[in-house]
C-alpha positions as CSV (number, residue, x, y, z in Angstrom):
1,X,-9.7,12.9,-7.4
2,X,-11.1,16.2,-7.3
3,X,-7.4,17.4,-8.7
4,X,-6.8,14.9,-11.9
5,X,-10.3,14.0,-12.8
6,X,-12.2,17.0,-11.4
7,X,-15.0,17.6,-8.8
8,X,-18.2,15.8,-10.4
9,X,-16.0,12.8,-9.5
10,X,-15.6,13.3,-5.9
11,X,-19.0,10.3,-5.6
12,X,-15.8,7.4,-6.7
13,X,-13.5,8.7,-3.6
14,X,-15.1,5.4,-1.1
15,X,-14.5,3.1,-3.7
16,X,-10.9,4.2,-4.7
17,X,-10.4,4.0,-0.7
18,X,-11.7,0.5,-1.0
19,X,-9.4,-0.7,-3.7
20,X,-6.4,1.4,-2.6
21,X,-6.9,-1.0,0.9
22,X,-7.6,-4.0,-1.5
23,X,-4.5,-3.7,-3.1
24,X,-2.3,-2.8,-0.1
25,X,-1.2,-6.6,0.3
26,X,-0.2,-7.0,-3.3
27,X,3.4,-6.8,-2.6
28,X,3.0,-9.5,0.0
29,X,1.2,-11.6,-2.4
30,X,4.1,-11.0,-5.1
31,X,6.6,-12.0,-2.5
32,X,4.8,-14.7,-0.6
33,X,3.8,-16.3,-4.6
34,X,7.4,-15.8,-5.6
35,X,8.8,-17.8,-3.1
36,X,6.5,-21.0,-4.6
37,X,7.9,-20.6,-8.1
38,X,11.5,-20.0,-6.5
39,X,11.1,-23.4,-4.8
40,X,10.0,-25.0,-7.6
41,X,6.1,-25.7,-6.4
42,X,4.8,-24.4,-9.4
43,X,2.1,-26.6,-8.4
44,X,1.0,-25.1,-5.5
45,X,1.0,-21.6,-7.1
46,X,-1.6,-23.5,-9.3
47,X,-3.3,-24.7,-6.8
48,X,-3.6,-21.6,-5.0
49,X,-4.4,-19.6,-8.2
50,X,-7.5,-21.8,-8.9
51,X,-8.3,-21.4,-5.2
52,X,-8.6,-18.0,-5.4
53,X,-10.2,-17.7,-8.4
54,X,-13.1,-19.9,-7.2
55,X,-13.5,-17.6,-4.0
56,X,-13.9,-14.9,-6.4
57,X,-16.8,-15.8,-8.3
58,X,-18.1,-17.2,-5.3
59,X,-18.1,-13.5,-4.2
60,X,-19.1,-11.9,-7.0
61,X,-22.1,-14.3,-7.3
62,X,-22.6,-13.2,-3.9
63,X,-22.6,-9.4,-4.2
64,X,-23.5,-8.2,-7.8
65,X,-26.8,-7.5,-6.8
66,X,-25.7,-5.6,-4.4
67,X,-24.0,-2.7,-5.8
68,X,-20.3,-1.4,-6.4
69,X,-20.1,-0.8,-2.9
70,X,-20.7,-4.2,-1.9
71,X,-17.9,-5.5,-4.8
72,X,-15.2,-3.0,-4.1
73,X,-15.4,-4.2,-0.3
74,X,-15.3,-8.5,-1.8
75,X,-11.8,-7.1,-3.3
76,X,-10.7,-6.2,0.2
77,X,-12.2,-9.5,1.7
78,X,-10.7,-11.5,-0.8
79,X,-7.4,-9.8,-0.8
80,X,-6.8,-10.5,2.6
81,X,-8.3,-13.7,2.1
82,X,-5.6,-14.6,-0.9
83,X,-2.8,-12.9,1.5
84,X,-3.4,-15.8,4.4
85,X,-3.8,-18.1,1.5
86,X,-0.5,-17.5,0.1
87,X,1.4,-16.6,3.1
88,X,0.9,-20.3,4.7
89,X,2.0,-21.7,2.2
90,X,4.9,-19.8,1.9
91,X,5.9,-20.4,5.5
92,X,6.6,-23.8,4.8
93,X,9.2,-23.3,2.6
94,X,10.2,-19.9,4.6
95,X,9.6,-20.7,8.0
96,X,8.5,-16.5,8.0
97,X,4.7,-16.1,8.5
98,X,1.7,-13.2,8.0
99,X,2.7,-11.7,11.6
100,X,6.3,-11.3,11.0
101,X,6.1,-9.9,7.9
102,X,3.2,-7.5,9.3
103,X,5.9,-6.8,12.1
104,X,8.8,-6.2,9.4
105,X,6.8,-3.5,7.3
106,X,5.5,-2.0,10.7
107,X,8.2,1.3,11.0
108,X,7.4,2.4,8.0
109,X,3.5,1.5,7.8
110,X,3.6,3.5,11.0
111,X,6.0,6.2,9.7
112,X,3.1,6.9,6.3
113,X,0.4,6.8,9.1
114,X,1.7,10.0,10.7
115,X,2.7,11.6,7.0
116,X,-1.1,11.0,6.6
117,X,-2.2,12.6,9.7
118,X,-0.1,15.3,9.4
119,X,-1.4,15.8,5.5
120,X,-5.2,16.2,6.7
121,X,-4.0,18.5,9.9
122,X,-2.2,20.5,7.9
123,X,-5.4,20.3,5.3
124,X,-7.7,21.0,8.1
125,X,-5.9,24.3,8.5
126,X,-5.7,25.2,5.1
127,X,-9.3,25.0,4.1
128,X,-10.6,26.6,7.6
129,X,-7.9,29.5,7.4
130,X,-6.7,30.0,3.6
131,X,-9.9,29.0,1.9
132,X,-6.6,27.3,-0.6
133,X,-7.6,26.1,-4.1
134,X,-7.4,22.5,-4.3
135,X,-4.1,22.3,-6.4
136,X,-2.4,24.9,-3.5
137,X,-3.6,22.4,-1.6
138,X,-2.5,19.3,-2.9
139,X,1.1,21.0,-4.1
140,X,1.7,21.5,0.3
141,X,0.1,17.8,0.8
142,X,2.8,16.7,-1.4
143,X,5.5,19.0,0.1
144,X,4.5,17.8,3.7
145,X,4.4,14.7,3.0
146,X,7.9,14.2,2.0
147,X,9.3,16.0,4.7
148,X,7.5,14.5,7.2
149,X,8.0,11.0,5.8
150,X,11.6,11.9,5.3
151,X,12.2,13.0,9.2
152,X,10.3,9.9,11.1
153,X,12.5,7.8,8.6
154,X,15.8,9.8,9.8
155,X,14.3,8.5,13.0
156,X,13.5,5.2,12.5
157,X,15.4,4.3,10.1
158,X,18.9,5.7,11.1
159,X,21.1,2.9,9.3
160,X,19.6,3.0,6.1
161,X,19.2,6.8,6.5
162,X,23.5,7.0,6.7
163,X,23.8,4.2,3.5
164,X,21.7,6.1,1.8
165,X,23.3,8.9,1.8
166,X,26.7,7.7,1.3
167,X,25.3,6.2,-1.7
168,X,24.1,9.5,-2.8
169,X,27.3,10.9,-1.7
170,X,29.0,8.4,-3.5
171,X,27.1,8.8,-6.3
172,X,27.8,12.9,-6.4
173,X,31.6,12.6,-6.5
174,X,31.3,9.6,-9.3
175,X,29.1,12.7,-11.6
176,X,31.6,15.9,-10.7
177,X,34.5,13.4,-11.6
């Protein structure tokens, strides 16, 4: 924040956490929502819509007396709410429920969970040794990050590592051709 919209905006960091965590499960809604319409049941996607929609005014009746805090965090409640929502209906038609599809993503949820802890070691040492400006900063973040994200997924991800890059091999001789 302090990089793009400068430092007197450092007070919206908690609720940018909160809505970056909100909208973590958006591609499982996408999917999970997809596989309605792909089955026809447009009128349980309705139906779930509506749903949804209700539990979010409910919410918001709830907390807008309370403060942004209070309805940043209903986005994450309902958000994960909507997730269960739309994933059991979807595992009627995909036999495939929240769990497993928790477990599929898992490697590489895990894999950005040590890019991240790297980022703030290696940002730790930075501010405590270098006294770095914050783009310096965020230019090695960025650096790190890929290369770290890059090895564990060498690791754990060995066979799509190798397609990969014989697609980009691939993909080299088609250009020098």
């Amino acid at each position: 924040v302090g990089v793009v919209l400068g430092n007197q905006w450092g007070g919206v960091v908690p609720i940018m956490q909160l809505l970056c965590l909100g909208s973590l499960f958006f591609p499982f809604h996408a999917i999970n929502l997809d596989v309605l319409r792909a089955k026809g049941r447009s009128d349980l996607f309705m139906c779930l819509e509506f749903a949804k929609s209700v539990l979010g005014i409910v919410a918001l009746f709830y907390v807008y007396d309370k403060g942004i805090m209070y309805m940043t965090a209903s986005v994450v409640v309902l958000s994960i709410s909507a997730l269960c929502l739309n994933t059991m209906f979807a595992k009627k038609f995909i036999n495939v429920g929240l769990a497993r599809q928790l477990l599929d993503v898992f490697p590489m949820a895990l894999a950005a969970g040590v890019m991240a802890v790297c980022i703030i070691m290696v940002n730790h040492v930075v501010e405590v040794n270098l006294l770095a400006s914050i783009g310096v900063s965020f230019v090695l973040d960025i650096i790190i990050g890929i290369l770290v994200y890059m090895a564990l997924s060498k690791i754990l991800f060995r066979e799509v590592w190798r397609e990969l890059l014989l697609i980009l091999k691939n993909s080299l001789q088609k250009n020098n051709r």
